[in-house]
Residue frames relative to the residue before (quaternion, step in Angstrom):
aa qw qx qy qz dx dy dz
X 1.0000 0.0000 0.0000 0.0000 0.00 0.00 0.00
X 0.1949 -0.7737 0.5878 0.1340 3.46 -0.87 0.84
X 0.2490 -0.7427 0.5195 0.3415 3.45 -1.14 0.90
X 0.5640 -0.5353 0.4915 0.3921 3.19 -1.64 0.13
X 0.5476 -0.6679 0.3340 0.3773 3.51 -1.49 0.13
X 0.6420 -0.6152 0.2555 0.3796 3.46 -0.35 0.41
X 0.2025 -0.8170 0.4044 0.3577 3.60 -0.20 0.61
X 0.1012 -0.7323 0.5865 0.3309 3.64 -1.07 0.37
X 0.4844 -0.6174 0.5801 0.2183 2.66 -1.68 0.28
X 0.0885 -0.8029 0.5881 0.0399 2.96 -1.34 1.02
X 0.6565 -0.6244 0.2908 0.3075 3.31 -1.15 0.95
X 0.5416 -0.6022 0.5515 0.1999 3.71 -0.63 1.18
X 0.4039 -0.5903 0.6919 0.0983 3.70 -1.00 1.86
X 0.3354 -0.6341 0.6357 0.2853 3.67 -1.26 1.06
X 0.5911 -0.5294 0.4977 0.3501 3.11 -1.76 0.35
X 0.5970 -0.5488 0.5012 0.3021 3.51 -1.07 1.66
X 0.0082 0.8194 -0.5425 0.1847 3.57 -1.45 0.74
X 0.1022 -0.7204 0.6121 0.3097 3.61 -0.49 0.18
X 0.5278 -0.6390 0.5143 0.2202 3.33 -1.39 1.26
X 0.7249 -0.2748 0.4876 0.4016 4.37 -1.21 0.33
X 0.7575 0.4731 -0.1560 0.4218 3.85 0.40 -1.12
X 0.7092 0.3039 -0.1562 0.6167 3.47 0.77 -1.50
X 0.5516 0.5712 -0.4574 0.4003 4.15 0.71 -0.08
X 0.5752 0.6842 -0.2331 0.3830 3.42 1.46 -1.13
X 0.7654 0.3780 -0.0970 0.5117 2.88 0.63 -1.98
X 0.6733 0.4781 -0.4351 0.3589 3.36 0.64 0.06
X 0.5607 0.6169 -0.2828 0.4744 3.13 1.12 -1.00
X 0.6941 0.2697 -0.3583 0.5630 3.95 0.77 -0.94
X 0.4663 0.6148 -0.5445 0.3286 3.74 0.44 0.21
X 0.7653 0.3952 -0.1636 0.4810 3.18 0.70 -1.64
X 0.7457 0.4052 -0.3614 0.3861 3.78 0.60 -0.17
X 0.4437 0.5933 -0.4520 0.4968 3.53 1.79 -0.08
X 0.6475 0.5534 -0.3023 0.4280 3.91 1.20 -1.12
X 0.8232 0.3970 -0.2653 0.3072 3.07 0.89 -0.74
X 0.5293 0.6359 -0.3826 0.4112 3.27 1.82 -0.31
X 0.7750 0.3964 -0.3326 0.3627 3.22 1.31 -0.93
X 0.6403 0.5790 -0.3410 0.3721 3.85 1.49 -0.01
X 0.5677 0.6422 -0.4111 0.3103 3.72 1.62 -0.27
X 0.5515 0.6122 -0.3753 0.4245 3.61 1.36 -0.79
X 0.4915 0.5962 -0.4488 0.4488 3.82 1.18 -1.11
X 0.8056 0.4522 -0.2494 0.2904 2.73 -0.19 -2.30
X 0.6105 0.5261 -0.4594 0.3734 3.90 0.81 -1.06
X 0.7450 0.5341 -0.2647 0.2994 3.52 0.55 -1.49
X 0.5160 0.7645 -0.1317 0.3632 3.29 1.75 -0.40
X 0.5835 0.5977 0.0606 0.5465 2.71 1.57 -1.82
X 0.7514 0.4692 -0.1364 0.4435 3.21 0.90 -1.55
X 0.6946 0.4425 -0.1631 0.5432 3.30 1.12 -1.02
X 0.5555 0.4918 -0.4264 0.5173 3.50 1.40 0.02
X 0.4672 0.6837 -0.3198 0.4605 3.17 0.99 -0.80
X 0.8713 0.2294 -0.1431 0.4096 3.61 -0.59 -1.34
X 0.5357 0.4932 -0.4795 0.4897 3.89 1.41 -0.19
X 0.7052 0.4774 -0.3641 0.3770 3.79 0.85 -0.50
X 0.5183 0.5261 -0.3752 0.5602 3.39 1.08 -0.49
X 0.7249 0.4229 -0.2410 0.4874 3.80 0.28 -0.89
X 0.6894 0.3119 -0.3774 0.5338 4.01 0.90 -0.46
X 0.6756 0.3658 -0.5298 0.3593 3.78 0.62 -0.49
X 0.6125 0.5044 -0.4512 0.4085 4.15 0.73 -0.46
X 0.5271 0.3849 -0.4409 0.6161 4.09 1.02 -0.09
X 0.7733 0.3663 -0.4199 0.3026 3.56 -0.20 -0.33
X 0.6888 0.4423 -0.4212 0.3906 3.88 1.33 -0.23
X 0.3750 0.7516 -0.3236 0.4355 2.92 1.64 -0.42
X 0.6929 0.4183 -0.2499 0.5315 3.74 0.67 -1.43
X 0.6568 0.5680 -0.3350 0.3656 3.56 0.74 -1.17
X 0.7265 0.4243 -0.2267 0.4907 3.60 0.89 -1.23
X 0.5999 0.5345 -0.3897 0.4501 3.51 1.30 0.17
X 0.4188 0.6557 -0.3737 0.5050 3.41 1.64 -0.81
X 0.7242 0.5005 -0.2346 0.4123 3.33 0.07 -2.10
X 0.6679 0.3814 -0.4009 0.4977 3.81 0.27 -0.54
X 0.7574 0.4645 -0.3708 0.2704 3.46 0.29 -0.83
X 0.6299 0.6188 -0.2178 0.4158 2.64 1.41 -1.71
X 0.7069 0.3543 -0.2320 0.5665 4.24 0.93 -0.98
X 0.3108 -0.7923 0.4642 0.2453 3.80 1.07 0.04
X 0.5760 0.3754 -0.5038 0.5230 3.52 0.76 0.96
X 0.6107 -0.5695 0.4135 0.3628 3.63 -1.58 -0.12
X 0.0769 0.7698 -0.6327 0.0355 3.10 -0.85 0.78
X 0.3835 -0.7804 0.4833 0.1017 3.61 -1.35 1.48
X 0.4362 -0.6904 0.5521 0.1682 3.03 -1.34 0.85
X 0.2598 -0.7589 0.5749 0.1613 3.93 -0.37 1.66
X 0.0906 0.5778 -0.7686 -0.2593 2.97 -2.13 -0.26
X 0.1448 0.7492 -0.6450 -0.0414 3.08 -1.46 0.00
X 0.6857 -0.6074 0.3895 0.0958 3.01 -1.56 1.60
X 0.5273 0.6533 -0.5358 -0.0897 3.38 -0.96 -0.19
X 0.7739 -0.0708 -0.2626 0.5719 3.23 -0.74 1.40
X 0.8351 -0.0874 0.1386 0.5251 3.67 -0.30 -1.66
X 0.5999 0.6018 -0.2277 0.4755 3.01 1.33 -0.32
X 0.3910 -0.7317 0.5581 -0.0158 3.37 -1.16 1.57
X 0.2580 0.7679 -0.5864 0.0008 3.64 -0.41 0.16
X 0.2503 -0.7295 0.6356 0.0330 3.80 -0.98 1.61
X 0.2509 0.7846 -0.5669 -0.0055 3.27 -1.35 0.23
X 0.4908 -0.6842 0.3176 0.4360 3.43 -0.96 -0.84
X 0.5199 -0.5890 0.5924 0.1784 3.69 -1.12 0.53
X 0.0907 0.7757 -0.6064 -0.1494 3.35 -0.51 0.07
X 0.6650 0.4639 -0.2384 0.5346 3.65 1.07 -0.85
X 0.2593 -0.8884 0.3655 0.0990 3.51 1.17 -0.48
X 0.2254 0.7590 -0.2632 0.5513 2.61 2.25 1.51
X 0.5939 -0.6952 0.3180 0.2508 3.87 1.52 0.09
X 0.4364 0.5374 -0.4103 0.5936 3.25 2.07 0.71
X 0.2084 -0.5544 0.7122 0.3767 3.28 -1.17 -0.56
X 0.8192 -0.3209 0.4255 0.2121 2.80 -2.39 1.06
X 0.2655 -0.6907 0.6276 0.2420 3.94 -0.74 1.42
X 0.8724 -0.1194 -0.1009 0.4631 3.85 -1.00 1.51
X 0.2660 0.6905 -0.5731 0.3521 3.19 1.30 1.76
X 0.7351 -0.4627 0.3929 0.3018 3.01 -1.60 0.81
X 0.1638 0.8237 -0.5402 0.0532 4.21 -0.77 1.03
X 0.2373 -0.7342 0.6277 0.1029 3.13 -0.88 0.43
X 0.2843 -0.6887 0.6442 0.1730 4.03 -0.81 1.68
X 0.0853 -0.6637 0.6858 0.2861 3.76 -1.41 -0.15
X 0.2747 0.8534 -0.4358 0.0792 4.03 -0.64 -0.14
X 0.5521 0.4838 -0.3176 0.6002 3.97 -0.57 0.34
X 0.8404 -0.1173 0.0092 0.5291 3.38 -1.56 -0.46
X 0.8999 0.2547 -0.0862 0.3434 3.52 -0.25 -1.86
X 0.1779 -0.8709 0.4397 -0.1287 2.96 -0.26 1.31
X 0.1993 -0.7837 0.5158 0.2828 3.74 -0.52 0.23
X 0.2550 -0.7885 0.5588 0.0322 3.13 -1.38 1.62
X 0.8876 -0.1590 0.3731 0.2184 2.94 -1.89 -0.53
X 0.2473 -0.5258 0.6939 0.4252 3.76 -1.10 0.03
X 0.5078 0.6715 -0.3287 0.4281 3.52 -1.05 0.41
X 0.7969 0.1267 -0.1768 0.5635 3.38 0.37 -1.31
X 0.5678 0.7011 -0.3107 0.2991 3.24 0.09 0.00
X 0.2086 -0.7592 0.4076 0.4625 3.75 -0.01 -0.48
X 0.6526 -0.6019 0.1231 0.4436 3.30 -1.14 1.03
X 0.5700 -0.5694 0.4943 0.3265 3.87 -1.55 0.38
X 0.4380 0.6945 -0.5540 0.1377 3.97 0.91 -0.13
X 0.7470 0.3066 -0.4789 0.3445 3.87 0.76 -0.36
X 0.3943 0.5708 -0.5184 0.5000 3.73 1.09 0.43
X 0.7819 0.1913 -0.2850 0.5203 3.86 -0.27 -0.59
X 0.3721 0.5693 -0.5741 0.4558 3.83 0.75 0.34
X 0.7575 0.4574 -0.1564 0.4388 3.53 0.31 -1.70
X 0.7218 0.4493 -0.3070 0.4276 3.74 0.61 -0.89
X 0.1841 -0.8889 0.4105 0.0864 3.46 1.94 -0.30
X 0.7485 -0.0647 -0.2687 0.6028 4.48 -0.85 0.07
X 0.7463 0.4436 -0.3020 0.3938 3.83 0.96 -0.35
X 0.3050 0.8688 -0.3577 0.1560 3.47 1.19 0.61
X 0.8087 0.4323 -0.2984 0.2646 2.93 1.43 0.03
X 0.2278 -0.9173 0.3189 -0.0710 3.52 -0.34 1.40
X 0.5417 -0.5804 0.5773 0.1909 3.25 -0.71 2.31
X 0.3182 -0.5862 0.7422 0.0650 2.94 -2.00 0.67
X 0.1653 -0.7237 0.6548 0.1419 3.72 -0.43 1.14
X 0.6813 0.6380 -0.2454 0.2617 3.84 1.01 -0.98
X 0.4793 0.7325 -0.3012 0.3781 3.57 1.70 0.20
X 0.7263 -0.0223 0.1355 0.6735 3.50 1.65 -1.08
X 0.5845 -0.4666 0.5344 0.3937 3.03 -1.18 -0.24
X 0.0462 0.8216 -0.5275 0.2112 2.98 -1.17 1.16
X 0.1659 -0.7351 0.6393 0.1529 3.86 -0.79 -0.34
X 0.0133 0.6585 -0.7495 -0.0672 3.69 -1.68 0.88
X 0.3857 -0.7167 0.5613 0.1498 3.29 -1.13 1.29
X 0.4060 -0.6370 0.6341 0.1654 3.53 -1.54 0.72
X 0.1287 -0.8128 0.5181 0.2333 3.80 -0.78 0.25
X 0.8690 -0.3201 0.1203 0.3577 3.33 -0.98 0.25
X 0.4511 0.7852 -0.1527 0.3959 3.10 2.07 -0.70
X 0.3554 -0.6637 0.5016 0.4262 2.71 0.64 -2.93
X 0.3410 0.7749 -0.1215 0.5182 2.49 2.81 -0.56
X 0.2322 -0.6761 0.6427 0.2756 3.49 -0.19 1.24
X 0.2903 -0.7291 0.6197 -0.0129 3.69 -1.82 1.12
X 0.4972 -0.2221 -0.6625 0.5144 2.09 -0.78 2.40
X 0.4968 -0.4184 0.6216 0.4380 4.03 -1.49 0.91
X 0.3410 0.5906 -0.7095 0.1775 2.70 -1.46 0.98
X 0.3144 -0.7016 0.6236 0.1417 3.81 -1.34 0.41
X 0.0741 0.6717 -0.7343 0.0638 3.52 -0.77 1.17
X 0.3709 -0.6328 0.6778 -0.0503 2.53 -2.54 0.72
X 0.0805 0.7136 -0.6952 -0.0319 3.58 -0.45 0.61
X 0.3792 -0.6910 0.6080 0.0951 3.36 -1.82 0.86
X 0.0449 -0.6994 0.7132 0.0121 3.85 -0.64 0.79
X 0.1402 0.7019 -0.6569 0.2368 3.63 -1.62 1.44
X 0.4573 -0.5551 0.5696 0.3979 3.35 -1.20 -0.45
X 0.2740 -0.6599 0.6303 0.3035 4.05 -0.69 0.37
X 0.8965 0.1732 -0.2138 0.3472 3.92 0.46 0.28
X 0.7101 0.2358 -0.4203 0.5133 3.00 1.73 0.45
X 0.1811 -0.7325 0.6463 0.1137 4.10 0.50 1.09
X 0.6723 0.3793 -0.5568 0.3066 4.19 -0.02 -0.35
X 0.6155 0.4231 -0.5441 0.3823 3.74 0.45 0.28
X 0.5781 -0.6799 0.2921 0.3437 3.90 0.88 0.17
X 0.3076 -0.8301 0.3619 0.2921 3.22 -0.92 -0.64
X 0.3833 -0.7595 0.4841 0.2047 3.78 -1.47 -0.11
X 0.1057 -0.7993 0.5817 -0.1078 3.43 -0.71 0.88
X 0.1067 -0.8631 0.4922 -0.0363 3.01 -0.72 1.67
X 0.3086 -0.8602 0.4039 0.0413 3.52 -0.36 1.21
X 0.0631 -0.7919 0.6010 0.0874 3.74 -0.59 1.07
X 0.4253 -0.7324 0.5061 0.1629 3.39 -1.08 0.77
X 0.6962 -0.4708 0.4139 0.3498 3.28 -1.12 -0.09
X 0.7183 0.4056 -0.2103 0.5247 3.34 1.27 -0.83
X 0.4866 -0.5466 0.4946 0.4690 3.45 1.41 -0.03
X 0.6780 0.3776 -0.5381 0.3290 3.56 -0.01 0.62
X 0.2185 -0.8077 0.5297 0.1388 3.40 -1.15 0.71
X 0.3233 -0.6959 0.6386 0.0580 3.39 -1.95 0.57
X 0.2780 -0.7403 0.6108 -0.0399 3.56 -1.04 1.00
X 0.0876 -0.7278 0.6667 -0.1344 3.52 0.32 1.89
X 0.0091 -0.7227 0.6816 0.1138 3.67 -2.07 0.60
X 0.0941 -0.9069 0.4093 -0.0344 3.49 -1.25 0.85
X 0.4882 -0.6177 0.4494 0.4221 3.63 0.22 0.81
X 0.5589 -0.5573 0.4359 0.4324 3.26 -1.45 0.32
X 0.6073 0.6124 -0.2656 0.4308 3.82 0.89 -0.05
X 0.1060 -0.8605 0.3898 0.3105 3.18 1.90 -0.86
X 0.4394 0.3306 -0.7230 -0.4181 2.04 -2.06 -0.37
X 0.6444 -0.6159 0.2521 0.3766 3.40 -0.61 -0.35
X 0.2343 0.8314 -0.4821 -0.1466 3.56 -0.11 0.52
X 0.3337 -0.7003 0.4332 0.4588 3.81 -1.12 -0.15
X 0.5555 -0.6053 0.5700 -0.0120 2.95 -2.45 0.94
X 0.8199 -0.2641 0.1199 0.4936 3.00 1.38 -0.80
């Protein structure tokens, strides 16, 4: 008979853990990281914000310029107000309805469209835009600017609408610009301004 060898015993590895101490210090690690990344992330957000509000009002803007060209008669580009809420679209009859299952665009929540006024002032924008410097405010009321058969905003004229927050101005603002020829520009400005363009 052969004995076997004798097992030994060996002492049993504790189960891996974080100790009361290292749970702390991590924990104030991660909440020092996060205090200092929510302000980023907000201002981020925010400024994502008001470029969308500003690209979807340049993009109905382009559309309702299409639509005139594209049907070779004029057709106007609406807004109308109601409470906080923006709602763009198109006009075809240019009678102060929107288009029955026409293409719109709502604005509402943070970025909002303001006032001449709130904003800072437009002088290095109509500096730059120079014999065409001078620039209608669409952003005062409700209103409508018609496109002619062209694409040519009817009567020449240069407007300006203003997209922001009415209560938080430190994330800045955006101002979209329509030319005379019906093309448009997308300018941004601290709440201090100045003004530069973006697009």
């Amino acid at each position: 008979m052969y004995k076997s060898a004798p097992i030994s015993r060996t002492r049993r590895s504790r189960i891996g853990g974080f100790s009361m101490v290292e749970l702390a210090v991590s924990m104030t690690v991660l909440l020092i990281l996060t205090a200092i990344a929510i302000p980023t992330l907000m201002r981020s957000f925010r400024a994502y914000q008001l470029n969308d509000a500003a690209a979807r009002l340049s993009d109905m803007l382009k559309f309702t310029r299409f639509e005139a060209v594209r049907r070779n008669k004029p057709v106007c580009f609406l807004m109308q107000q109601g409470g906080s809420t923006w709602t763009f679209g198109t006009d075809s009859a240019c009678s102060g309805t929107f288009d029955t299952n026409g293409k719109q665009q709502v604005i509402v929540g943070f970025a909002s469209i303001l006032p001449t006024g709130a904003p800072p002032s437009s002088a290095s924008i109509t500096s730059t835009l120079g014999a065409s410097g001078s620039l209608t405010t669409l952003s005062n009321s409700p209103g409508s600017v018609k496109f002619d058969s062209r694409g040519a905003v009817s009567p020449l004229a240069a407007y300006v609408l203003y997209v922001g927050s009415v209560t938080n101005p430190e994330f800045g603002y955006r101002a979209v610009i329509l030319l005379p020829s019906g093309a448009t520009q997308t300018w941004t400005a601290p709440s201090g301004g100045p003004w530069q363009r973006i697009g």
